[in-house]
C-alpha positions in Angstrom: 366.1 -90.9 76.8 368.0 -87.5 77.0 367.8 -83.9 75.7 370.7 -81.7 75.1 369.5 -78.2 74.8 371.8 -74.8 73.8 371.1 -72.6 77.0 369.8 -73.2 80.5 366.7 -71.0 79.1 364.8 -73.6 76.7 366.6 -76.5 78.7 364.0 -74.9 81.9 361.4 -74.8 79.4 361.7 -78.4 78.3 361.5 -79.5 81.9 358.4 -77.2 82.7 356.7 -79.1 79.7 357.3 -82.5 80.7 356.4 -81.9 84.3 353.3 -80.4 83.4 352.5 -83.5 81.5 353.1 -86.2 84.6 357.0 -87.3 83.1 359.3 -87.2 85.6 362.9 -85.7 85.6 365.3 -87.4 85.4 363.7 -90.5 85.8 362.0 -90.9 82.6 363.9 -88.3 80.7 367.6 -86.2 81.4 367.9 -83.0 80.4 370.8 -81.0 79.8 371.6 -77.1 79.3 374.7 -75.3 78.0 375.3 -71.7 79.6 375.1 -72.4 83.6 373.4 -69.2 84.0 370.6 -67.9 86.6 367.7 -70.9 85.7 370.4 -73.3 86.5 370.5 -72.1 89.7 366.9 -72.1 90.9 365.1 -75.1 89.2 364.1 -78.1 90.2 365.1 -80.8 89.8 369.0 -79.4 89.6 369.9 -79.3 85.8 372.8 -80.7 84.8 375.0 -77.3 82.4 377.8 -76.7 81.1 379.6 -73.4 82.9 381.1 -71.2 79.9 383.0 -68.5 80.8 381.1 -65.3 79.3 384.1 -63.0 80.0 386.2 -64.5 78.4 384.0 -65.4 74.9 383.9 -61.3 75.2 387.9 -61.1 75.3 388.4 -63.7 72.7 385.1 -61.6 70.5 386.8 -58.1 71.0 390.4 -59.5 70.1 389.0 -60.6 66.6 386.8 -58.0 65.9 389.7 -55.2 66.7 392.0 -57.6 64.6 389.0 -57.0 61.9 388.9 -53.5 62.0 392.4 -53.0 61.3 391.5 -54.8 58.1 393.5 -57.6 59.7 392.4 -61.5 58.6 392.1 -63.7 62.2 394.4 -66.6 62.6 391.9 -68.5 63.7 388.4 -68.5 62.0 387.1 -71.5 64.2 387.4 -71.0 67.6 385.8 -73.3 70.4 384.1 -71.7 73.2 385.5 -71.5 76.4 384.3 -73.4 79.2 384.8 -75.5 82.5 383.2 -78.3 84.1 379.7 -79.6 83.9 377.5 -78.6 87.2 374.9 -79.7 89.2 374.4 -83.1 88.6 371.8 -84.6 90.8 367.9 -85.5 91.9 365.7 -82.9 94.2 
């Protein structure tokens, strides 16, 4: 059984919950987050996240919203989000 969650934040959360109820990461149940931000860092066990790369969502923000101010139409209205590698992958 695995959980994907949206940010590190409620992916923390999830693991809080089932630990206080005796199930055991990752052993009964994986959970992943999406942001690799400060919770990533500190829990335990190590959660498994996807990096993104906040400065450069704001670039590729700013660039489209200037575009829009102009009264400019974006290229692109679908735009995937940029990120690296998945981290911290193990037990503790």
């Amino acid at each position: 059984k695995a959980l994907a969650f949206s940010s590190d934040y409620t992916a923390v959360e999830a693991i809080n919950f089932f630990t206080d109820r005796g199930i055991r990461i990752p052993d009964q149940i994986s959970i992943t987050g999406f942001d690799d931000n400060f919770y990533a860092q500190i829990v335990r066990p190590k959660l498994t996240t996807i990096h993104q790369d906040v400065h450069q969502k704001a670039v590729l923000a700013l660039r489209k919203l200037l575009l829009m101010a102009e009264g400019k139409e974006p290229a692109e209205k679908n735009v995937k989000s940029p990120r690296s590698e998945e981290r911290r992958v193990g037990k503790e």
